[in-house]
SERO-4910 file (N, C-alpha, C, O; in steps of 0.05 Angstrom, whole numbers):
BEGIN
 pado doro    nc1    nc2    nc3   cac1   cac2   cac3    cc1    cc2    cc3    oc1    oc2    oc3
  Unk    A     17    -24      0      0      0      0     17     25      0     37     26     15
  Unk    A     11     49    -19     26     76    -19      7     88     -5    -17     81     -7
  Unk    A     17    112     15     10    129     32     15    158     13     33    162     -3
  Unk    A     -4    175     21    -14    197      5    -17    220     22    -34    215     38
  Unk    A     -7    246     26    -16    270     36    -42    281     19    -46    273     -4
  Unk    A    -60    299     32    -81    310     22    -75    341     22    -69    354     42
  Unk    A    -80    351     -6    -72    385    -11    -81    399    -25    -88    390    -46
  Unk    A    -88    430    -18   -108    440    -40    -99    472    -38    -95    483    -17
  Unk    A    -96    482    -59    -93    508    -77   -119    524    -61   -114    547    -52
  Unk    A   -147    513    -57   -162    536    -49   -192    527    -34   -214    538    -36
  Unk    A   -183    495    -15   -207    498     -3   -207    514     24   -188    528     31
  Unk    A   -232    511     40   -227    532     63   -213    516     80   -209    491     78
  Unk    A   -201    541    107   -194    531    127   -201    512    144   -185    500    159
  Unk    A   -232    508    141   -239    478    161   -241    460    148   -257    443    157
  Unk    A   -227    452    120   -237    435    104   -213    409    125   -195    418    140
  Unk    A   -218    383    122   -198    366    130   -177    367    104   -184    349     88
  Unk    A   -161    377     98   -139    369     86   -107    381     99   -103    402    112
  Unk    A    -93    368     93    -67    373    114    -44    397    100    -30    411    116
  Unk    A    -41    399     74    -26    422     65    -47    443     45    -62    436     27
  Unk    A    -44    468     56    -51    494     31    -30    506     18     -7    508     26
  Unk    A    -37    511      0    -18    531    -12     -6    517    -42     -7    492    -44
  Unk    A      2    530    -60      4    522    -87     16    490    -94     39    484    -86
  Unk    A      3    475   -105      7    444   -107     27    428   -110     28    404   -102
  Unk    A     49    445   -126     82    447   -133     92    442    -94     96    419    -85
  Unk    A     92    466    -79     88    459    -57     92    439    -37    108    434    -19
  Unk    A     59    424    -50     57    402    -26     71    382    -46     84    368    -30
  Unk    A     77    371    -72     90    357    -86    118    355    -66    127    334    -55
  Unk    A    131    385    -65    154    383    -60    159    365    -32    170    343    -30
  Unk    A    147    381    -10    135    370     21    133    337     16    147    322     30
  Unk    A    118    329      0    107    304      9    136    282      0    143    262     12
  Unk    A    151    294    -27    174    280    -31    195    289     -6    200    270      8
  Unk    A    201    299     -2    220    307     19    212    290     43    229    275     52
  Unk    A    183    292     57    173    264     76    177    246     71    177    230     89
  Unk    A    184    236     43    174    212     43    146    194     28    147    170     22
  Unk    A    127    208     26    103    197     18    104    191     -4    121    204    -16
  Unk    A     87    173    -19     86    162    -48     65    177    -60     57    167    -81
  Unk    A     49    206    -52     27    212    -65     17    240    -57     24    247    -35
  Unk    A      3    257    -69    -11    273    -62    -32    275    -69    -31    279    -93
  Unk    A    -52    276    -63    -84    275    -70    -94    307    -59    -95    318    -37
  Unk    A   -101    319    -89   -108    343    -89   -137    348    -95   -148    335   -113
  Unk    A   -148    364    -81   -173    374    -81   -169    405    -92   -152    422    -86
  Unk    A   -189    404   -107   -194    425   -123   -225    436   -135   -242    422   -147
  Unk    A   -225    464   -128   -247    481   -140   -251    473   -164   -270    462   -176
  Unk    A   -225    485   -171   -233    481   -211   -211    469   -212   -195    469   -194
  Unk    A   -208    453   -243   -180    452   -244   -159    467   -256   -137    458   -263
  Unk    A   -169    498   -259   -154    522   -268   -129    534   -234   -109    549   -232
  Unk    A   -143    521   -218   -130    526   -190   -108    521   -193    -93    533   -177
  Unk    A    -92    497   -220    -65    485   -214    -61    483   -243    -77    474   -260
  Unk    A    -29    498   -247    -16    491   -267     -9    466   -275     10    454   -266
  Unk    A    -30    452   -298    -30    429   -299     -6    408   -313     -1    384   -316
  Unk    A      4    433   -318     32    427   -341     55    419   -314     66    398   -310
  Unk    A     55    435   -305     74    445   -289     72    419   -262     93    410   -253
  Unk    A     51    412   -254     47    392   -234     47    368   -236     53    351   -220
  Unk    A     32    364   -272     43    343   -276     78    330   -288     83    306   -292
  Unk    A     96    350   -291    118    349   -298    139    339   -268    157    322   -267
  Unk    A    128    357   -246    131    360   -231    139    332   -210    159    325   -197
  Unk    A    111    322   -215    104    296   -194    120    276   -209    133    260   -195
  Unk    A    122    272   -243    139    248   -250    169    256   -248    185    237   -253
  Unk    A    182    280   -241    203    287   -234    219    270   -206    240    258   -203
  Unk    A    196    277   -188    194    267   -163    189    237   -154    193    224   -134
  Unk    A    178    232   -178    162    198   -175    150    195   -158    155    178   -142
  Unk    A    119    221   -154    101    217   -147     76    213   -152     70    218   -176
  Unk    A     52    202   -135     30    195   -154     19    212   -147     26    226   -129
  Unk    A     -5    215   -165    -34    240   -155    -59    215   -162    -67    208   -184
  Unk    A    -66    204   -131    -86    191   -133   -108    197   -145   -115    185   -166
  Unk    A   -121    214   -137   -143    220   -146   -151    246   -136   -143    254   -114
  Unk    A   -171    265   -155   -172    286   -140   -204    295   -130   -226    288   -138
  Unk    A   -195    316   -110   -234    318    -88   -243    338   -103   -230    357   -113
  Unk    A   -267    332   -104   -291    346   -111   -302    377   -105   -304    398   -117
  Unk    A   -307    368    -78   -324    364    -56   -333    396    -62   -356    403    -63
  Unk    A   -306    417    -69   -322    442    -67   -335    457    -83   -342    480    -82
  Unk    A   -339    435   -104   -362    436   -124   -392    443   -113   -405    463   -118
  Unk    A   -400    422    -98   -428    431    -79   -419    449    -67   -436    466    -67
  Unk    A   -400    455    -55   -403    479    -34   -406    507    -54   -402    531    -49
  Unk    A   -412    497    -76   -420    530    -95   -447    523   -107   -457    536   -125
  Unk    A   -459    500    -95   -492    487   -105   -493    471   -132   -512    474   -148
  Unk    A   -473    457   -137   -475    437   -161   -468    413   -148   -448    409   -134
  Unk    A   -490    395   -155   -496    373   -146   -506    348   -164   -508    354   -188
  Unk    A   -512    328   -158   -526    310   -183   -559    302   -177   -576    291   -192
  Unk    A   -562    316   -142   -585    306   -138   -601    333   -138   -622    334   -126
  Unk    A   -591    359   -152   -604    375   -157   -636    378   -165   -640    368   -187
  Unk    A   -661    389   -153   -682    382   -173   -680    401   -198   -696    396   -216
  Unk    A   -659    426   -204   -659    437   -214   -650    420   -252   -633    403   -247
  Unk    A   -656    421   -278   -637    398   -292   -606    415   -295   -583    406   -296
  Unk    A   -616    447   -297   -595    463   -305   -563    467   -287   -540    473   -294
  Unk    A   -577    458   -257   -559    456   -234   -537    432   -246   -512    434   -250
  Unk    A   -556    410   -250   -541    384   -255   -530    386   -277   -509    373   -275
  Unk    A   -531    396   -300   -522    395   -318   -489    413   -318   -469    408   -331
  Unk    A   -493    432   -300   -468    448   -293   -457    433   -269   -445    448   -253
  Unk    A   -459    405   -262   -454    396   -239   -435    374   -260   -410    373   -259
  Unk    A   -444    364   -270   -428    345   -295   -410    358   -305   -386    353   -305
  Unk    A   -420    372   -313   -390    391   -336   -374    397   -318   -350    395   -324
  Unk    A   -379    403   -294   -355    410   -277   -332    381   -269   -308    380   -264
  Unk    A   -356    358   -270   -340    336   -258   -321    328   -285   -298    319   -284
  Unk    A   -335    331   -307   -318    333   -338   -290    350   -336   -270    344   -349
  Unk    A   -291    366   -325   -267    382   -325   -252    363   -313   -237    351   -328
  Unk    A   -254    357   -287   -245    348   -276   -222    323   -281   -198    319   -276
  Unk    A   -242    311   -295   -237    288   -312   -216    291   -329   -195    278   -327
  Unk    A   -220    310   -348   -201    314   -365   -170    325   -359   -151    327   -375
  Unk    A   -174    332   -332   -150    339   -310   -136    317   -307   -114    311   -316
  Unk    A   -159    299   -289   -145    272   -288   -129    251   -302   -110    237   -297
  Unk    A   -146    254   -325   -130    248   -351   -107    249   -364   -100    233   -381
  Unk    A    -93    272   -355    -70    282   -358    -47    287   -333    -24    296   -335
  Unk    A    -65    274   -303    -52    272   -284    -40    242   -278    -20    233   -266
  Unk    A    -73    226   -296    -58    197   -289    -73    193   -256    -61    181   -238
  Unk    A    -92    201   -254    -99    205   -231   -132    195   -223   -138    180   -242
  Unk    A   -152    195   -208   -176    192   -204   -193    205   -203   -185    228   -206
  Unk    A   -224    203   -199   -240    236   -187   -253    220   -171   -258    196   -171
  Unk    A   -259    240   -157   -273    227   -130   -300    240   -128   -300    265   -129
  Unk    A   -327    224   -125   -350    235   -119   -362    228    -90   -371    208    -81
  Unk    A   -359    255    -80   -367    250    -56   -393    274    -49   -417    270    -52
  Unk    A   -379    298    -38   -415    314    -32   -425    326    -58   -448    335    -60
  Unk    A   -407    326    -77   -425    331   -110   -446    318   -120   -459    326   -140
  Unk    A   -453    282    -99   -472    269   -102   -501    292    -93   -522    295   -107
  Unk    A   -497    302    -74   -510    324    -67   -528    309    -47   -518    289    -36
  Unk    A   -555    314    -40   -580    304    -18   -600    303    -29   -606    321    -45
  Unk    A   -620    279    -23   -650    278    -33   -676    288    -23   -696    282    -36
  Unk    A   -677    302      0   -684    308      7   -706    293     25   -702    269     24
  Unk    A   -725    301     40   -745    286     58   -768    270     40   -771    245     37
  Unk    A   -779    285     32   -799    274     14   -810    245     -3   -800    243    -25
  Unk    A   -818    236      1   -804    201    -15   -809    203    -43   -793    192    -59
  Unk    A   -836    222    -54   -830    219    -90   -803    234    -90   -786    226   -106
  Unk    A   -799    248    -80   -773    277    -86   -744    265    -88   -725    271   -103
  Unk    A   -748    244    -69   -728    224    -60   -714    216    -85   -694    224    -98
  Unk    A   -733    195    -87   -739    173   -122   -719    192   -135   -695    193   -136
  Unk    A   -738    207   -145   -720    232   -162   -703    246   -161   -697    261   -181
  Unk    A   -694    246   -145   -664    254   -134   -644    231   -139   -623    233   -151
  Unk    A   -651    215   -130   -637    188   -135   -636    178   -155   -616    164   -159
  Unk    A   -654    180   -176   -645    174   -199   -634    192   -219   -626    184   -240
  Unk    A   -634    211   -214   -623    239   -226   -596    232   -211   -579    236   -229
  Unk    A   -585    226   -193   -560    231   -176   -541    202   -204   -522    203   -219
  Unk    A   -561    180   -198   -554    156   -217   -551    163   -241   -528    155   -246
  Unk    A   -563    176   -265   -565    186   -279   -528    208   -294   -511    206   -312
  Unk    A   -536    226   -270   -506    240   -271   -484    220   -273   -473    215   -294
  Unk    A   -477    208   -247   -460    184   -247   -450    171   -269   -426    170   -274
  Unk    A   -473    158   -284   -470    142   -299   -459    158   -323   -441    147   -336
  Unk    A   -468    187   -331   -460    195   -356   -436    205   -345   -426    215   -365
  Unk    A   -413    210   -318   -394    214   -316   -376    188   -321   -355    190   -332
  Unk    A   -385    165   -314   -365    142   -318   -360    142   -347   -337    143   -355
  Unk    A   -379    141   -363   -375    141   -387   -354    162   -398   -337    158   -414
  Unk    A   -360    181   -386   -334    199   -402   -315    189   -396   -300    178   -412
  Unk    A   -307    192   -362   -283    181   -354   -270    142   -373   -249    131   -380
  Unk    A   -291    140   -371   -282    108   -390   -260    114   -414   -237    107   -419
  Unk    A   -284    135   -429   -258    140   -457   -244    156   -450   -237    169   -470
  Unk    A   -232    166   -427   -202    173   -428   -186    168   -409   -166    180   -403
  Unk    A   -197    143   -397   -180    122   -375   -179    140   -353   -160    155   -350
  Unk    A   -198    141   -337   -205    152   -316   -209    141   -294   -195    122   -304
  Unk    A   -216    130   -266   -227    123   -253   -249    134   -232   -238    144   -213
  Unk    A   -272    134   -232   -280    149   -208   -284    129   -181   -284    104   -178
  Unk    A   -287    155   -159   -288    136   -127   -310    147   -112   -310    170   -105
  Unk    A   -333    124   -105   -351    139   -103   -349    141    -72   -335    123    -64
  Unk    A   -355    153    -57   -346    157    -25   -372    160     -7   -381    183     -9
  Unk    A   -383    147      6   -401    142     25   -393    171     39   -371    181     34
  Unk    A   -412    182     57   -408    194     74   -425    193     93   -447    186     85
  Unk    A   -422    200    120   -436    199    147   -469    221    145   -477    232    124
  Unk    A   -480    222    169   -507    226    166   -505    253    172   -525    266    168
  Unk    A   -490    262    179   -490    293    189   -480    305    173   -476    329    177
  Unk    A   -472    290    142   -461    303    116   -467    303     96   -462    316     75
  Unk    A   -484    284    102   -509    280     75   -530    258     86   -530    246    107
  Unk    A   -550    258     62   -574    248     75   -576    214     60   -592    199     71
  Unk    A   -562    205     38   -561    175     37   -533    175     23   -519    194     18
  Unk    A   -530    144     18   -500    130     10   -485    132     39   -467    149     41
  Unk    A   -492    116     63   -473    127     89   -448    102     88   -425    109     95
  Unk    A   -455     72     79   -444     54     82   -441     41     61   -458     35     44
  Unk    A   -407     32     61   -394     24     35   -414      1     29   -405    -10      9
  Unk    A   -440    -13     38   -447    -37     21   -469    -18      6   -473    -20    -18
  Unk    A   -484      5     24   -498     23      2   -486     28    -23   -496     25    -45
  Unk    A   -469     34    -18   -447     51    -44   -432     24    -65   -423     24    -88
  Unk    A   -434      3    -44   -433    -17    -63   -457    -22    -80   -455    -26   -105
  Unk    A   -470    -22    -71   -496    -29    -83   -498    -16   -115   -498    -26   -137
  Unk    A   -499     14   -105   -494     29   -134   -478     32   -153   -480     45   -174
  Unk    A   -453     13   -142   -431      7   -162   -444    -18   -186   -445    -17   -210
  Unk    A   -453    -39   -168   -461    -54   -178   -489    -57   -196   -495    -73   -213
  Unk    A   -507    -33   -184   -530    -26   -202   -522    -14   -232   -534    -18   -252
  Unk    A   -498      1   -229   -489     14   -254   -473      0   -277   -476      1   -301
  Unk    A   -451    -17   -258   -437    -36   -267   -415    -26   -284   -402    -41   -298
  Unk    A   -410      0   -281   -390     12   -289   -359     -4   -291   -355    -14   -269
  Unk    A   -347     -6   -301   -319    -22   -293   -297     -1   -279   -280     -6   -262
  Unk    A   -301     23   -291   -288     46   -279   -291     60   -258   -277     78   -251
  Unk    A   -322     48   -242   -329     59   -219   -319     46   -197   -331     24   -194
  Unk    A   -302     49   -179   -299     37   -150   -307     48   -124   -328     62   -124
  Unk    A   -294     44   -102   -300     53    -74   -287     61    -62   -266     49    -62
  Unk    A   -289     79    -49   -273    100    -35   -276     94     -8   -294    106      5
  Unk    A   -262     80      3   -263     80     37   -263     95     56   -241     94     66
  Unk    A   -279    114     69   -258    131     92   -262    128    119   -286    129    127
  Unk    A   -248    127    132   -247    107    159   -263    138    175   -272    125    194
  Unk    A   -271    160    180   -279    169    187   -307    168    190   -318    169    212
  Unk    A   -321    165    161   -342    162    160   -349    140    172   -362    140    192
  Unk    A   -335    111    154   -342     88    173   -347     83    201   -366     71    209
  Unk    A   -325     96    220   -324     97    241   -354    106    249   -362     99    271
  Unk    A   -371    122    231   -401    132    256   -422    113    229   -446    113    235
  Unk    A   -416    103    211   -443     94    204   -432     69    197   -452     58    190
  Unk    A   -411     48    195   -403     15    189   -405      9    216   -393     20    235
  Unk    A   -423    -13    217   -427    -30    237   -400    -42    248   -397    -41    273
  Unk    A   -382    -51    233   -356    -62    233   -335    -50    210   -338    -51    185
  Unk    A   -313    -40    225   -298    -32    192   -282    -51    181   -276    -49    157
  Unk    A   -274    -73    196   -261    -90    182   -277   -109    156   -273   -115    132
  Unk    A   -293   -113    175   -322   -127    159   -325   -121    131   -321   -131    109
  Unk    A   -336    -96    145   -348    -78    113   -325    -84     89   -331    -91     66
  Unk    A   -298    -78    100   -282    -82     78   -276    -99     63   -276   -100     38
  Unk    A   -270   -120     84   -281   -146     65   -297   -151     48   -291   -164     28
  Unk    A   -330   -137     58   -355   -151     37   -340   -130     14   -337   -144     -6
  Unk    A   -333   -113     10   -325    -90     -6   -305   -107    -30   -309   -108    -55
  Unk    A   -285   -119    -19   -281   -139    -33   -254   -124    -64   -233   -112    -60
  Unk    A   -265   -129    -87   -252   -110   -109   -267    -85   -111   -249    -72   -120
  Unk    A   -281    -74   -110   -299    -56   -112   -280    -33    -96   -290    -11    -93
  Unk    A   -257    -38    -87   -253    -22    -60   -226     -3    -79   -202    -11    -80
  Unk    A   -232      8    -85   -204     31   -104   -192     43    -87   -169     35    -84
  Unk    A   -200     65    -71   -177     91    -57   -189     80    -35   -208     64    -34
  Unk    A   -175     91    -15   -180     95     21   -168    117     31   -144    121     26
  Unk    A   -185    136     46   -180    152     72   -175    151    104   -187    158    124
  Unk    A   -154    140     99   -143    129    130   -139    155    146   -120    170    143
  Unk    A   -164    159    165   -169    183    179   -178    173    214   -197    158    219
  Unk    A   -164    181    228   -165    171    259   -196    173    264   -211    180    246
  Unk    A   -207    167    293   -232    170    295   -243    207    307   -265    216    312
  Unk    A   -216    220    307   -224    252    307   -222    267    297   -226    290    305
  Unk    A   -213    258    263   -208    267    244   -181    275    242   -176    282    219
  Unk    A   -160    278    258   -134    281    263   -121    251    237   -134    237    222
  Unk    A    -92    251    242    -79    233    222    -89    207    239   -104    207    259
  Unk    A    -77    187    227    -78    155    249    -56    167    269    -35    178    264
  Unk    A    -68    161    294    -50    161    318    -54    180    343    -43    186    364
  Unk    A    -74    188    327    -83    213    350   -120    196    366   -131    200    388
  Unk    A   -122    189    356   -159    178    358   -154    155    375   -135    152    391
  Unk    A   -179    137    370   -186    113    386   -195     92    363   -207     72    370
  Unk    A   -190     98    334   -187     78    308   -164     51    304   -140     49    301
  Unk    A   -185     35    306   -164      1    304   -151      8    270   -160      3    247
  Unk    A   -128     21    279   -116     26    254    -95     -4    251    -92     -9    227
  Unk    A    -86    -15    262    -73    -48    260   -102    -59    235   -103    -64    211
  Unk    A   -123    -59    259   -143    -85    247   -153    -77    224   -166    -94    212
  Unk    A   -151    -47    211   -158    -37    193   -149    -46    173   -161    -55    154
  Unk    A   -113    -43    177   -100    -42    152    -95    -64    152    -80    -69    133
  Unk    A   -101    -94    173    -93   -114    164   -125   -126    153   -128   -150    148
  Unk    A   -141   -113    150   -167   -124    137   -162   -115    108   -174   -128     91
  Unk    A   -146    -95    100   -139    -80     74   -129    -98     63   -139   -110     44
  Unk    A    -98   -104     79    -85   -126     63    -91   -151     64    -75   -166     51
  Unk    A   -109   -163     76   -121   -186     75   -141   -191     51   -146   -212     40
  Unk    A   -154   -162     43   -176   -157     16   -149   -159     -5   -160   -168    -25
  Unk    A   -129   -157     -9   -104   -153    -29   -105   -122    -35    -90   -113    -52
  Unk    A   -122   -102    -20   -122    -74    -32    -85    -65    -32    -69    -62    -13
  Unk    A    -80    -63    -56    -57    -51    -54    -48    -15    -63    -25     -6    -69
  Unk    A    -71     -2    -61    -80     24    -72    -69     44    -47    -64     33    -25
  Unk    A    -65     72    -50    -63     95    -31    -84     92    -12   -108     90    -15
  Unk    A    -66     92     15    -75    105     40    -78    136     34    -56    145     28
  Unk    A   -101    159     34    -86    178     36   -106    186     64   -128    177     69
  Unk    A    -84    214     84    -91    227    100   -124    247     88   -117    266     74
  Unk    A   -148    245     91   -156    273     84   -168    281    119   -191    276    127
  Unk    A   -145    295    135   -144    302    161   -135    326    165   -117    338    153
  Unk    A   -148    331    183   -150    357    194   -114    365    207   -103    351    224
  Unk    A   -104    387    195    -80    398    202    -61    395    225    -37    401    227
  Unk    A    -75    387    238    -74    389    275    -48    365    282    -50    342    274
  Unk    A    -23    374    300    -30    403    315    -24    422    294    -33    445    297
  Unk    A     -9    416    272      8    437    259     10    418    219     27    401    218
  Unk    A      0    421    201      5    408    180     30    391    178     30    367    172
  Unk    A     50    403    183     83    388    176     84    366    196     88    345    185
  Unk    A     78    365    232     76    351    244     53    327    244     57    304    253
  Unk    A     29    335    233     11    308    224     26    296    199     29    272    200
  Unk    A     38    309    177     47    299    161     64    279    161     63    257    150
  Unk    A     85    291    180    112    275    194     95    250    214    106    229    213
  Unk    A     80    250    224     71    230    250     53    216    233     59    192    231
  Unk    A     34    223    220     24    203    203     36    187    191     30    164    198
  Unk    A     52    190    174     69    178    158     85    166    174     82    143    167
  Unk    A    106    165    199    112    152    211     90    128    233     97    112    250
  Unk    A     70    132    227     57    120    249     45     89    227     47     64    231
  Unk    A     33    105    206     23     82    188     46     70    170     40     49    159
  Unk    A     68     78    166     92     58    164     99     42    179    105     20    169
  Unk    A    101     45    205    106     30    224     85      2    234     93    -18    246
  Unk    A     61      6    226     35     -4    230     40    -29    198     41    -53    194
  Unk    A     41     -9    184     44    -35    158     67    -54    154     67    -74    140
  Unk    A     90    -44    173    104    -66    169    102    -92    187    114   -113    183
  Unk    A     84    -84    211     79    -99    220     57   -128    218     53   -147    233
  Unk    A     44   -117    188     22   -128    175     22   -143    160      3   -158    154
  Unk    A     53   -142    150     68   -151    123     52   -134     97     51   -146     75
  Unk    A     46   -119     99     28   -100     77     55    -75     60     47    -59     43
***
């Protein structure tokens, strides 16, 4: 398994990711630690000289897993929009994205761009299949230009369905995408998987990226997260994909960076992983 820093050109300050500031940057940081990766989250992908970062990272022989979404909805584009015009500028944006990726060699990740269905149960339906709908016409792009997307469960206080990776399995498998997988993140799991080892297992191939995030959102090592039983349920599934951090700064970015990375090295070799 490669371990990954999380970094972004322009989300806000409470967002969980561990470096700000221009992407070149955290490239440099994460090779100098040590890490095999940086997973960048991005507004647009005009945020990052794409030339320049991707020249950059194969200089370094680093990867760019996959990149976050997320602050796409936080400007109201979503897939479960009832609006069509919302959604339709909710796609093109994940298209960009895509076409980023493409040239990064990298993933996209759908996580709160799935957006919420609201209370209602017809409203629901339709949200949900409009959310399916989007999805589906994003794999497809991503397909023809060797893309991957990761679709990412999230907890109940962050959205209103997809909380648990067999949900999110489910929709992998309703779509049947080959390019669609699963995005793990031990955060979420931690308040809505009955068991995280479990879950991972039933998850099975389906399981692409992971967010190895303690249970307080801090790196592994700060929480009360069976980070052993985690990562030996990982390597017991054969996941051999990025760990990345998407954790909160604390106490200081460079020191989660440094202690993370020392903490889950230490943990994997004890796993044989």
């Amino acid at each position: 398994m490669k371990l990954a820093l999380t970094a972004t050109p322009a989300a806000p300050l409470t967002a969980p990711l561990l470096v700000r500031g221009p992407a070149e940057e955290a490239l440099r940081l994460a090779a100098e630690l040590g890490y095999d990766g940086v997973e960048l989250h991005l507004r647009r992908p005009e945020d990052i000289d794409r030339v320049a970062v991707a020249g950059l990272a194969r200089s370094l022989g680093l990867g760019i897993p996959t990149l976050g979404t997320g602050m796409a909805a936080g400007e109201g584009l979503t897939f479960a929009a009832p609006n069509p015009e919302v959604r339709r500028r909710a796609v093109a944006r994940i298209r960009e994205h895509i076409a980023l990726a493409a040239e990064l060699g990298s993933g996209v990740t759908v996580g709160l761009v799935r957006g919420r269905l609201g209370q209602e149960a017809d409203a629901r339906a339709a949200a949900r299949q409009a959310f399916v709908d989007c999805l589906d016409e994003c794999c497809r792009a991503a397909a023809a230009v060797g893309v991957t997307l990761f679709l990412e469960p999230m907890n109940r206080y962050e959205c209103d369905y997809l909380y648990t990776l067999d949900e999110a399995s489910a929709v992998i498998d309703e779509l049947g995408a080959p390019n669609l997988k699963l995005l793990a993140d031990t955060f979420h799991m931690n308040i809505e998987d009955a068991n995280l080892t479990t879950g991972i297992a039933r998850a099975g191939g389906r399981l692409g990226h992971v967010h190895l995030v303690d249970s307080n959102r801090w790196v592994p090592g700060y929480g009360h997260l069976d980070v052993r039983g985690v990562l030996q349920a990982l390597a017991e599934s054969g996941y051999q994909g990025y760990l990345s951090f998407e954790a909160l700064p604390l106490p200081d970015p460079q020191a989660a960076a440094r202690e993370g990375l020392r903490t889950v090295r230490r943990i994997l070799s004890g796993v044989g992983a």
